[in-house]
N, C-alpha and C positions, 0 to 999 in steps of 0.2 A: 661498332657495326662491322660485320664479315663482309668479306669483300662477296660479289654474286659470282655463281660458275659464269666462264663465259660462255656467250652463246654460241658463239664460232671460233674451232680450234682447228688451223690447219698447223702442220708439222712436215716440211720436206717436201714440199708439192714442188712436183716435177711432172712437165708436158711437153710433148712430142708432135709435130707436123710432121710425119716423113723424116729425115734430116736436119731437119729445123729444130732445136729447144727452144722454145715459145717462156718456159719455167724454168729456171732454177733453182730450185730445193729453197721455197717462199716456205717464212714459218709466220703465221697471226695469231696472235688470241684478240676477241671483237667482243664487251661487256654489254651486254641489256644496257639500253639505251642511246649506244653511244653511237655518233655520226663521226663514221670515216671516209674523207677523202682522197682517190685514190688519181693521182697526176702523174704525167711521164711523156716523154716524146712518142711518136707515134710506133708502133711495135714493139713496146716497150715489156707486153706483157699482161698490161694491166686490165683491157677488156678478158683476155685466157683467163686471167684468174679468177675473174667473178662470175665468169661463164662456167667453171668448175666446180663452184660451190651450189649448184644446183644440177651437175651433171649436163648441160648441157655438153660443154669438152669433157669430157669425163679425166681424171687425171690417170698420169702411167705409174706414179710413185708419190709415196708418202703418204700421208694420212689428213681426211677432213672429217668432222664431226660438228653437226648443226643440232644445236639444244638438246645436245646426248643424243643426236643420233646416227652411229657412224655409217659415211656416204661410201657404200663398199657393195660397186656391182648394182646389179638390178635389184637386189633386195629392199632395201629400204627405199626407194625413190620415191616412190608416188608419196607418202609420208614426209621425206624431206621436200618435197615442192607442193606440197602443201602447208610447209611453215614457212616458205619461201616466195616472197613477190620478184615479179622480176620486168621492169619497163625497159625497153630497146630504143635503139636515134630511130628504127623504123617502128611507126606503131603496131603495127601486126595486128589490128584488129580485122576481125571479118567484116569484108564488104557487103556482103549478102543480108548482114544483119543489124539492126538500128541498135544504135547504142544502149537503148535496156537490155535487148537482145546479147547483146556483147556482153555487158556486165553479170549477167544471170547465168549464162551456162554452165560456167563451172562449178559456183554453187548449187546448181541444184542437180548437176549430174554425177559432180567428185566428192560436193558434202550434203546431198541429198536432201539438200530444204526443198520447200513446197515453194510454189512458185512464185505466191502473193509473199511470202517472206521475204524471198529471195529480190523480187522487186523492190518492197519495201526499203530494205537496205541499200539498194542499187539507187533509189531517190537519195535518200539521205546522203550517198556518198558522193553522186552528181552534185549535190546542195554545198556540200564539203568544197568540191573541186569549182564552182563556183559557174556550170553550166545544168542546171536540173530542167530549163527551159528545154534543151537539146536532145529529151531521153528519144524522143522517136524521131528522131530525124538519120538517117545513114551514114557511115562517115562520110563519103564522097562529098558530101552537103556542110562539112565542115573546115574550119581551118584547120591548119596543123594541128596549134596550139591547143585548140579545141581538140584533136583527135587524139595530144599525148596527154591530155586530162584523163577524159576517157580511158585510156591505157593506165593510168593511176588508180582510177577509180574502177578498172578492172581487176589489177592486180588486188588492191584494198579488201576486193570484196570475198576473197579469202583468207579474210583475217590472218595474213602470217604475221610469223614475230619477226622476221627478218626482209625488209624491202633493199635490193639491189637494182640500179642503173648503170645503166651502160652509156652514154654518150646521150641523156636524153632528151638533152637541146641542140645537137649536132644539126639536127637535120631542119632546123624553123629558122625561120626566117627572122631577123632582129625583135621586131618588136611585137614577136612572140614568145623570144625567151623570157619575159619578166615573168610572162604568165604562169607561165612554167614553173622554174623558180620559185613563184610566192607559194604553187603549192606544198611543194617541195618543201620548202623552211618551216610551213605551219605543219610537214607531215614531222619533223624533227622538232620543233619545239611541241609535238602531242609525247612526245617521247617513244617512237617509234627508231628501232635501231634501221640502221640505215648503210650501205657501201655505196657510195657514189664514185663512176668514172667521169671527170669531165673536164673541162679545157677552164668551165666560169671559175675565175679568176676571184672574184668579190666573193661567190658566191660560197667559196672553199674557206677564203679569211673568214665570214660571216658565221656560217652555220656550223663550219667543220670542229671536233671533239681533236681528231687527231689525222694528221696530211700523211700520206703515204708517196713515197716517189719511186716510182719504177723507174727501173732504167738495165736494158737485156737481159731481162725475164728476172731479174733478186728488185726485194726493196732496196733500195740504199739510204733510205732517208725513212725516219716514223718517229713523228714528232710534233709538234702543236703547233697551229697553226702561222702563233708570233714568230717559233722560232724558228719555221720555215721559210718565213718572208721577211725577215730582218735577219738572219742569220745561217744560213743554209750553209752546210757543211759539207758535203760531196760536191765537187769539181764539176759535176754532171747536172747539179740542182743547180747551181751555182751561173753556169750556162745556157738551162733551161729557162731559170727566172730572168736573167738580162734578159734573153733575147724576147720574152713574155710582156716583160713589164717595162722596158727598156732601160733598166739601171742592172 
């Protein structure tokens, strides 16, 4: 069996704050299907990076390419973020509009479905995230947990092939990060490729294909998840995990 093209090829990604290097010259290849976990103390790098792969930061140097499609300039974007999910610690949904509402608009304004379709699926993927009761209610009317489903089952509903997270239980409250989470694992055991930034700890051993450690703006670590947590080899991982886990 041939190995598959990877989906995501970055090479030299280098980014710039002003003064600041956020990147140093980060290389990845990311395979269809696979869940990487991306840890690191905090300005490490590692939200920059994934906020790159869909031009949110846009990068200053080097090369990114998502499912053959190279991320260069305004040219390609609206295509690459369109193969691209993307959930934040804030949900960013609109307030003004009820969660079918929310889920529907980009479907039917960026991929042009009709609207009973686009519904259609916006059920089914509430049903998925395990709130289909909640389609017309506002977010304001919900919990967090409730509102980054929603943001799940937002992103979902343009079928990209790549879902990125950014810290997406940062912001809830304990015991509504399980909730969270459970979607999350069931969106990675559907075989959905996945880059997760996040601090859960079980949830990186769990679901994770391969741990990524940043540490001032370079990986320094990428590697599986055992042999990140029994064996971590950079002095920086090394300190990072004691202090985490307190061994």
């Amino acid at each position: 069996m041939t190995q598959a093209e990877p989906i995501i090829v970055a090479k030299d990604v280098e980014k710039h704050f002003g003064s600041f290097q956020a990147l140093r010259g980060v290389s990845l290849t990311v395979q269809p299907r696979e869940v990487v976990v991306i840890i690191g103390p905090s300005g490490s790098g590692k939200s920059t990076f994934i906020r790159t792969l869909n031009a949110l930061d846009p990068h200053d140097h080097g090369a990114i390419t998502v499912d053959g499609i190279p991320l260069d300039g305004q040219r390609h974007l609206d295509e690459i973020r369109r193969e691209v999910g993307m959930v934040f610690q804030s949900f960013n949904l609109f307030p003004h509009l009820t969660v079918l509402e929310n889920i529907t608009l980009a479907p039917t304004r960026v991929r042009k479905q009709s609207q009973a379709d686009a519904e259609q699926r916006a059920l089914e993927l509430l049903r998925r995230v395990g709130i289909e009761e909640q389609a017309h209610k506002y977010p304001a009317q919900l919990s967090g947990g409730q509102q980054q489903r929603v943001a799940i089952a937002r992103a979902l509903a343009m079928d990209p092939k790549v879902m990125l997270f950014d810290e997406p239980t940062s912001a809830l409250d304990p015991e509504m990060i399980k909730e969270v989470l459970d979607v999350m694992k069931e969106l990675a055991r559907s075989g959905m490729t996945m880059l997760v930034v996040t601090h859960e700890m079980g949830f990186a051993r769990e679901v994770a294909d391969r741990i990524l450690f940043f540490d001032r703006g370079q990986i320094v670590e990428d590697t599986t998840p055992e042999a990140f947590y029994n064996h971590p080899q950079h002095e920086r991982a090394q300190a990072f995990l004691s202090k985490i886990l307190g061994h």
